[in-house]
N, C-alpha and C positions, 0 to 999 in steps of 0.2 A: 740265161741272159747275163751280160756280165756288167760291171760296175760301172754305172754311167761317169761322164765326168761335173766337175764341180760348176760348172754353167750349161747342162745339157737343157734345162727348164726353159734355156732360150732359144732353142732348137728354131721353132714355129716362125718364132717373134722376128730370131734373128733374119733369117730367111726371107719372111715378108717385111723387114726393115732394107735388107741388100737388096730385095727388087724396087722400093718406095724410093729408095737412094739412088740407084742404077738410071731410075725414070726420069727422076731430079737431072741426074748430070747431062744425060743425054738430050733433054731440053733445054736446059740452060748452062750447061758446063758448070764449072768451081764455083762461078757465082752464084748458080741457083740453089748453094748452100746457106748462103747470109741473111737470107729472111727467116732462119728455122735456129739463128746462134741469137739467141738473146740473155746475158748474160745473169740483166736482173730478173725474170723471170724465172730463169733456173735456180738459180739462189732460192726465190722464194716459195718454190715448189719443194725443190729436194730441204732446203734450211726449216719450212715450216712442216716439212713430213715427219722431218726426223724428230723435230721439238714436239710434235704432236703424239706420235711415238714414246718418247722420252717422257714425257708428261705423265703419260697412261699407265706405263708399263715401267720399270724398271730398266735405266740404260742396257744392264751386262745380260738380261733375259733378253731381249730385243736382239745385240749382237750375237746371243747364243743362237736363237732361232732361225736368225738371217743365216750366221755362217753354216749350223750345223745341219740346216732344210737344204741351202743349194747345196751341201757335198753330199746327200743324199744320206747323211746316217738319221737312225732311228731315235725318238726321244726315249728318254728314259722307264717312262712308263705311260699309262691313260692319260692321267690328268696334265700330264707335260706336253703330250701330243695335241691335247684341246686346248691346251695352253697356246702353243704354237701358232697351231690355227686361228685363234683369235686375234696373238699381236700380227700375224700378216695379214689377214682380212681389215684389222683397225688402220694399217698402216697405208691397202687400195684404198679405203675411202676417204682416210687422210690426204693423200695422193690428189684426190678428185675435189677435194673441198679445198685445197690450196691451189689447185689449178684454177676453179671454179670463182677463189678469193682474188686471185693474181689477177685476173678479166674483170673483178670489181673494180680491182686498183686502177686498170690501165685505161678504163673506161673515166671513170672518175678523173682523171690528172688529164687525159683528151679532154672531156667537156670542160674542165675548168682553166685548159690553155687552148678553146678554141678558135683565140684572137689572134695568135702566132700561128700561121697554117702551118710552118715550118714544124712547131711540134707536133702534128696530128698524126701523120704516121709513125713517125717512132712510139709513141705511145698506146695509137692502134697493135703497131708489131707486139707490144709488151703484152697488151689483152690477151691477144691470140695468142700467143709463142708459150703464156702459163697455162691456157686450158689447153694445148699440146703436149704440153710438159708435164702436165698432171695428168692427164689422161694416157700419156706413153708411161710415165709412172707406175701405174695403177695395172692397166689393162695387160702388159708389155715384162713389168717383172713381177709382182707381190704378188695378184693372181693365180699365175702360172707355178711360183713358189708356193702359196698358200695351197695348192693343189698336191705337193708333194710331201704332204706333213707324214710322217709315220711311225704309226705306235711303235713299244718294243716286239710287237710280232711281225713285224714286219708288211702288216698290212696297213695302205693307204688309205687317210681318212679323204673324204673326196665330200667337201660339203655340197648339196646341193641348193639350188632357189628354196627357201626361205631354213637354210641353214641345219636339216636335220642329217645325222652325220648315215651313212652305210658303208660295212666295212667290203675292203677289194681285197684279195685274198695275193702277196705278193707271188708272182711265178715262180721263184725260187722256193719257197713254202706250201706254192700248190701240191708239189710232188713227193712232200714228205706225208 
């Protein structure tokens, strides 16, 4: 098996993102883009991900994890690997709880202008467009990354539902 590349973890996502987009265009052309770009939403998705991130965890571990999970190299040792696995697990459900925060917001700023009808949908858009954005967040990259943690033996920790780790034995290491 040879060296994936450094965004292969998107493989899936990316895939069933080109066909979600494909559907888009072909129903409504370019413009059936502009309900899915909301600027402040995104802000407050990815800005409060990372702050939530940053908070927890130490900035320069956070970006080591990030960088060094998608290009697929191995931590350093155990406790770096579960390390790993931690700040991208904390980082989906950060993901999901600022998207989740973003639909408070935009819900809240609608009821409380809902004597201007004019603002009611932009504001509905903002609701929806952060539990999108959190949710494509989450499910879409940290996940799929948090999936690819790997000890220095080269085998993947692979958490399962209620987080106990089993080791996968990498193919390349099967054979020795």
């Amino acid at each position: 098996m040879g060296r994936r590349g450094p965004l292969s973890f998107l493989g899936p996502a990316a895939v069933w993102g080109g066909l979600l987009g494909l559907s888009v265009y072909c129903a409504e052309g370019p413009a059936g883009f502009k309900p899915f770009l909301n600027l402040e939403a995104l802000l407050l998705v990815v800005g409060g991900t990372g702050l939530a991130l940053n908070v927890a965890y130490p900035a320069g571990e956070v970006w080591r994890a990030l960088a060094r999970t998608a290009a697929g190299s191995p931590a350093g040792d155990e406790e770096e690997a579960r390390r790993w696995g931690e700040i991208l697990r904390h980082g989906a459900d950060s993901a999901v709880g600022m998207g989740g925060l973003g639909t408070l917001l935009g819900m809240i700023l609608m009821l409380s202008s809902i004597e201007d009808v004019s603002a009611v949908p932009r504001r509905m858009a903002l609701a929806l467009a952060a539990l999108f954005y959190g949710l494509l967040l989450s499910e879409a990259f940290f996940v799929p990354l948090s999936r690819r943690v790997r000890g220095p033996d080269l085998t993947l920790r692979l958490p399962p539902p209620g987080g106990v780790y089993r080791r996968v034995t990498h193919p390349a290491r099967a054979s020795l």
